[in-house]
RODO-2510 file (C-alpha; in nm, 4 decimals, decimal comma):
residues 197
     n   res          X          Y          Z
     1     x     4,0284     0,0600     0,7789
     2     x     4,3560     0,1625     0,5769
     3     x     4,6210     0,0360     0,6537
     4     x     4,7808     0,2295     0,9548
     5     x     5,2239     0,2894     0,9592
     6     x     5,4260     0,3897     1,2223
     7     x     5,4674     0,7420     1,2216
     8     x     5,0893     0,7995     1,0558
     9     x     4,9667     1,1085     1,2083
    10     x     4,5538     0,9500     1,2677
    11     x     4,2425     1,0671     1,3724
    12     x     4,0035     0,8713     1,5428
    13     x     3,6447     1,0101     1,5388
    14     x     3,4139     0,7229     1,7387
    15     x     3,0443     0,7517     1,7717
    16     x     2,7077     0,5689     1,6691
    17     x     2,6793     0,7805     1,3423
    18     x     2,3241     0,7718     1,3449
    19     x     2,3011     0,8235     1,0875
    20     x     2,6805     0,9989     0,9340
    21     x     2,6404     1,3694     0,7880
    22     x     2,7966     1,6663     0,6618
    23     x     2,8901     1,7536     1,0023
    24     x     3,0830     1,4410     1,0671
    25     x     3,2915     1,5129     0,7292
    26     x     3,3243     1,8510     0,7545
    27     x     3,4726     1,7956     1,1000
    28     x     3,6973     1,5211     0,9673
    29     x     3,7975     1,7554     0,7151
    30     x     3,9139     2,0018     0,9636
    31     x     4,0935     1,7750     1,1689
    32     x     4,2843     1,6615     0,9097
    33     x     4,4491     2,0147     0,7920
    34     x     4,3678     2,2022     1,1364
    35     x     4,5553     1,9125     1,3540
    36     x     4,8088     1,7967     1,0631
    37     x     4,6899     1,4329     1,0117
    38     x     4,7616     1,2316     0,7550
    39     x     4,3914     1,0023     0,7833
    40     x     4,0861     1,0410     0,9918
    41     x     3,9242     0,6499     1,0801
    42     x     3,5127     0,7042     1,1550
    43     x     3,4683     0,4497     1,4546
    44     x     3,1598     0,3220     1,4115
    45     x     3,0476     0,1729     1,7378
    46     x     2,7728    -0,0872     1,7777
    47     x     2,6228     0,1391     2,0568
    48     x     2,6798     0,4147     2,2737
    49     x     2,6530     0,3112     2,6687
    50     x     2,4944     0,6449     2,7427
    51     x     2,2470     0,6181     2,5383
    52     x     1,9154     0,4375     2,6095
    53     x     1,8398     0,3570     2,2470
    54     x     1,9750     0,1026     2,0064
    55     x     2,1140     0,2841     1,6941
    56     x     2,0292     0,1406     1,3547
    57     x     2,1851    -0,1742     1,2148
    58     x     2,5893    -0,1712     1,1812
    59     x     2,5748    -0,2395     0,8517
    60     x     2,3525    -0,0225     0,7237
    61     x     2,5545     0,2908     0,9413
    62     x     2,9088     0,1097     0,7875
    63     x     2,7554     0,1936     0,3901
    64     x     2,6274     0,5277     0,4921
    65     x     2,9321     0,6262     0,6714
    66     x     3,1164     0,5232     0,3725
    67     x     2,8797     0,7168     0,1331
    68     x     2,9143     1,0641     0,3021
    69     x     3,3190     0,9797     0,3010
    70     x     3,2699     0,8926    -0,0668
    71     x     3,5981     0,9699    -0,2429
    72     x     3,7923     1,1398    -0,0110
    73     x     4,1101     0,9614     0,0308
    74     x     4,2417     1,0468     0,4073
    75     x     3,9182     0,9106     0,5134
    76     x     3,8127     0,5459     0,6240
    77     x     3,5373     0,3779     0,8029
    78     x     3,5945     0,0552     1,0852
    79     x     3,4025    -0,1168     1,2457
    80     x     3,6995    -0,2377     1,4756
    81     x     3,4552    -0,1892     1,8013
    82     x     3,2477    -0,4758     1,6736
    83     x     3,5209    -0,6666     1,5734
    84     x     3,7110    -0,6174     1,8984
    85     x     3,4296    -0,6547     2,1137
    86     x     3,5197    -0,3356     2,2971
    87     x     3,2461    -0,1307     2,4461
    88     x     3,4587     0,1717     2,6084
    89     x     3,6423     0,4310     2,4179
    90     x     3,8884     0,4044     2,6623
    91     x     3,9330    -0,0035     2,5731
    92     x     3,9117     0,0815     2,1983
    93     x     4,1819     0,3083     2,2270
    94     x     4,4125     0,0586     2,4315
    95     x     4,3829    -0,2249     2,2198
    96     x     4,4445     0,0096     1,8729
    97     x     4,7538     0,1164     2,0243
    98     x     4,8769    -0,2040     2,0989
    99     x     4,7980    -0,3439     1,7541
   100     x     4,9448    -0,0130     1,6038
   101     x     5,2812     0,0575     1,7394
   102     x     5,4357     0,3242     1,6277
   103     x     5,0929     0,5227     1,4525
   104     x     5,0199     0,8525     1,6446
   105     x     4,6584     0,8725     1,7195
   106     x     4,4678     1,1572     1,8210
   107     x     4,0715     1,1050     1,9573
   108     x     3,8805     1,3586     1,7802
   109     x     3,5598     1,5124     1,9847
   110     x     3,3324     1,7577     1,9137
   111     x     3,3055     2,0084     2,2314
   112     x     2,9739     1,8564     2,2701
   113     x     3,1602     1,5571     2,3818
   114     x     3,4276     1,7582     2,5910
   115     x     3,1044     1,8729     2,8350
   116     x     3,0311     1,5121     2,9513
   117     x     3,3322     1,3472     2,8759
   118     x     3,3799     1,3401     3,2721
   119     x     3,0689     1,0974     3,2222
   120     x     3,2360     0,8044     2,9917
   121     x     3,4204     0,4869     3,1559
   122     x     3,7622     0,5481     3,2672
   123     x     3,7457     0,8974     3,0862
   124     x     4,1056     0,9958     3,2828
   125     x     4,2484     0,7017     3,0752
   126     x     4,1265     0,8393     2,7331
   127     x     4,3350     1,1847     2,8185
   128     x     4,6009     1,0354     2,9830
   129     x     4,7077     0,8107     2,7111
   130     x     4,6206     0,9813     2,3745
   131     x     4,6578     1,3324     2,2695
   132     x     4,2560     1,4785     2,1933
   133     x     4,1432     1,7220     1,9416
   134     x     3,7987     1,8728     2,0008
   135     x     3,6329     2,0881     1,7759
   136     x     3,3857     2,3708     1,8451
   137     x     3,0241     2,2993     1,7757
   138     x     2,7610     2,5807     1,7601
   139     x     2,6734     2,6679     2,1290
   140     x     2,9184     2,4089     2,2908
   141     x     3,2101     2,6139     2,3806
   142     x     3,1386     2,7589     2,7169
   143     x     3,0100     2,4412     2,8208
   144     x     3,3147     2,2436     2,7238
   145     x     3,5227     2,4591     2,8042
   146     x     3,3961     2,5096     3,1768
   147     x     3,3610     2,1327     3,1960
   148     x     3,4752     1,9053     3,4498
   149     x     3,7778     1,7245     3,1780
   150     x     3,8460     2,0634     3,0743
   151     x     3,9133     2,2585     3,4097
   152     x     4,0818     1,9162     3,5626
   153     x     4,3049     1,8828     3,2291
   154     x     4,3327     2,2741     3,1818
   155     x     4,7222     2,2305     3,2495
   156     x     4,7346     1,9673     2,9472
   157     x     4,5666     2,2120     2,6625
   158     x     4,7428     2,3440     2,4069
   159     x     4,7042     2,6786     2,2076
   160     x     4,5327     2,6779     1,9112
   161     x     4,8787     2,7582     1,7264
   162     x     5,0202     2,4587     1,7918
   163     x     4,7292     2,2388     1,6821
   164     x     4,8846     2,0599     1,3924
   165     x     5,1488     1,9179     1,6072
   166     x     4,9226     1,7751     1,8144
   167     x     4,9987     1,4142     1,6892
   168     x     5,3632     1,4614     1,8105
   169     x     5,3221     1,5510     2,1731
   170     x     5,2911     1,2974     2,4689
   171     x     4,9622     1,2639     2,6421
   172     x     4,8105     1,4390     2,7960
   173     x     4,7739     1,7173     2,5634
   174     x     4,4552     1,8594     2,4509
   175     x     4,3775     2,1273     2,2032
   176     x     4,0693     2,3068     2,1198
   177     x     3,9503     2,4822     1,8071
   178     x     3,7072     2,7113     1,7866
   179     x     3,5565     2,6834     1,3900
   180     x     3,2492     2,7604     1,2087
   181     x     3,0671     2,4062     1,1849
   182     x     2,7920     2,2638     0,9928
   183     x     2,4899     2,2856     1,2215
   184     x     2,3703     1,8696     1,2006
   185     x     2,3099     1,6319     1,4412
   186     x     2,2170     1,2726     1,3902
   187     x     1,9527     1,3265     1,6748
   188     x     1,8262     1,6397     1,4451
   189     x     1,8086     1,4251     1,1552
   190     x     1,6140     1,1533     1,3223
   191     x     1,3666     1,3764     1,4694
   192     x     1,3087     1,5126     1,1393
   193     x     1,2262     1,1616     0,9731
   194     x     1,5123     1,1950     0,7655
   195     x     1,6616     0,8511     0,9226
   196     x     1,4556     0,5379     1,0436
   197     x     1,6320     0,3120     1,2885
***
């Protein structure tokens, strides 16, 4: 991972990345002009709770990561989850902050993630503590947008206009941006044999 400052304005975008794509860096890409960060950390986790299959091996999901990021320089890829031993988002988040006083995070979702994010441990803690960017995926915006986190949080969002000072604000705060986005998914790309676990 770079090496994080007080004051950085950073993105956090956690998932399995199974396997990384376009998608992931063209929403990384996004984030970091559309939200006004200065880096955007992948999170590569060593597995998702909610999911009932074990993703491929870290390391080979650490080089591919770091092959679709290839050359961009407000982009990194950590395997701090691993490393930490932290299973939750939530956890993740908690111990980052402590060991980064002073850098501004913002957890980056796709609205995918928005629709269940009711559904992840201590979810409320996630919101509460760190402002969230989520950004539009074909067919996810009514979904997210009607979701549980989003109607309970609805007070918390912020208009799309004041998206790149998102990093500033104090939790919770919550913006959503509607975008074109490349139509991947991991799941897509597995299904289509174009990644073996």
């Amino acid at each position: 991972m770079v090496l994080l400052r007080p004051g950085m304005r950073v993105g956090l975008l956690g998932g399995s990345f199974d396997p990384p794509h376009q998608g992931h860096l063209h929403l990384s890409r996004e984030a970091l002009k559309r939200f006004g960060l200065d880096h955007v950390v992948w999170l590569v986790s060593p597995g998702n709770p909610l999911k009932a299959d074990a993703p491929a091996a870290m390391a080979r999901r650490m080089v591919a990561a770091r092959d679709v990021q290839a050359g961009h320089p407000c982009l990194s890829v950590s395997d701090f989850e691993a490393r930490a031993g932290s299973r939750y988002t939530a956890d993740t988040l908690r111990l980052l902050r402590e060991q980064h006083r002073g850098v501004r995070f913002v957890w980056l979702m796709g609205a995918d993630n928005l629709a269940q994010l009711h559904r992840w441990q201590d979810w409320r803690d996630i919101m509460d503590h760190v402002p969230v960017g989520v950004l539009a995926r074909p067919g996810d915006r009514m979904a997210a947008l009607n979701g549980k986190a989003a109607r309970i949080y609805r007070g918390a969002r912020l208009p799309a206009g004041a998206a790149t000072g998102l990093a500033l604000v104090i939790a919770p705060k919550w913006c959503f941006l509607n975008m074109p986005m490349v139509a991947l998914s991991s799941s897509k790309l597995r299904a289509a044999g174009q990644w073996q676990r």
